[in-house]
PATISE-435809 format. One line per 4 residues: number of its first residue (from 0); for each residue x, y, z of C-alpha. Coordinates in pm, 1 decimal. Last residue first. Layout:
BEGIN
NUM> X/Y/Z  ...
This chain:
BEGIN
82> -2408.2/456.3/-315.7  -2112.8/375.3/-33.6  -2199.6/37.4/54.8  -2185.0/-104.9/-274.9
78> -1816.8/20.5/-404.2  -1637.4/-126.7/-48.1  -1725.4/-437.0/-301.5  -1825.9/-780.7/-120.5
74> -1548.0/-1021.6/-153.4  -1441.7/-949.3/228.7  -1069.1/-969.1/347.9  -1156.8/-848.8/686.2
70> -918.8/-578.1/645.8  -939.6/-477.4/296.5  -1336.6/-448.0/302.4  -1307.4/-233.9/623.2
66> -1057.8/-10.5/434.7  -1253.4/54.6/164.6  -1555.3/113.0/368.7  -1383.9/379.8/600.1
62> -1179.2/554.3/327.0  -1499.1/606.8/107.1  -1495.3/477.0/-242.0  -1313.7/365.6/-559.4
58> -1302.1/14.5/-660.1  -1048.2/3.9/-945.4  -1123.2/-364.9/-1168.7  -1167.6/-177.5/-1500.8
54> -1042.8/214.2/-1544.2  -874.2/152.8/-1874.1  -774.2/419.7/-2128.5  -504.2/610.7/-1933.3
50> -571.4/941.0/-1927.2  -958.1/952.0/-2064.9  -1023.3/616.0/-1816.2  -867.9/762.3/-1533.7
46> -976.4/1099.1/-1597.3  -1364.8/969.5/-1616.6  -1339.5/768.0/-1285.8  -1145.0/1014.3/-1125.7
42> -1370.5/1264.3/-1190.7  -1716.3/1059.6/-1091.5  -1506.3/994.3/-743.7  -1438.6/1360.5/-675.7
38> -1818.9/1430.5/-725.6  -1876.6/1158.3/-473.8  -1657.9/1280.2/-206.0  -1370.3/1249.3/-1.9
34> -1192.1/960.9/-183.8  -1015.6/632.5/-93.4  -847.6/420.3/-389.4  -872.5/57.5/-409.4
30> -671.9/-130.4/-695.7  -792.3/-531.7/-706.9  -546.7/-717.7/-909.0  -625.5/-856.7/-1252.0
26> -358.0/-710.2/-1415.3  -134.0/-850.6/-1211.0  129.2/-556.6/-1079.7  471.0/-511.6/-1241.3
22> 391.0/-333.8/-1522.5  268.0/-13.5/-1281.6  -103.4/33.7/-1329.3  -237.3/239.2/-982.6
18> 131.5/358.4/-991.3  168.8/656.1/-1262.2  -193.7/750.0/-1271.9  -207.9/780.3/-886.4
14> 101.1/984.1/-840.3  -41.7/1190.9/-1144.0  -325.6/1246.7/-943.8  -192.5/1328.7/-619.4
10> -0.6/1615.5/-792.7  -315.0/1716.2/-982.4  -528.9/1717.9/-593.1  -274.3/1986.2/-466.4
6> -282.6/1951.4/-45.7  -77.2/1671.4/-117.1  -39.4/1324.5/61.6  91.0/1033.8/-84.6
2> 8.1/637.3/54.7  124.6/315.7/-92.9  0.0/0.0/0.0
């Protein structure tokens, strides 16, 4: 797990462009990524996908959720209990 902080939301982004599909990850891994709100979700989704052409198999949602789903190891999506 790899965590940045940045009060300037392009410098997190590039961070997350340039490691959420590094070559040396599975392709079919699960990527999590923790955001504030829902309107900053919708713009990741869209960048993600503009920028780098695939945004399959990235669960993006609240921090608390996420990280509940990643501790207990749970195949339900942090996705469904945040809409």
């Amino acid at each position: 797990m790899k965590i940045f902080f940045s009060h300037k939301v392009e410098y997190l982004y590039e961070e997350l462009a340039k490691n959420l599909f590094h070559a040396e990850s599975h392709p079919f891994a699960r990527r999590y990524v923790a955001v504030p709100s829902p309107a900053l979700k919708s713009w990741l989704h869209v960048s993600l996908a503009k920028d780098l052409g695939i945004a399959a198999g990235l669960h993006i949602g609240y921090a608390d959720p996420i990280l509940q789903t990643i501790a207990t190891g749970s195949k339900k999506s942090a996705l469904l209990t945040t809409q």
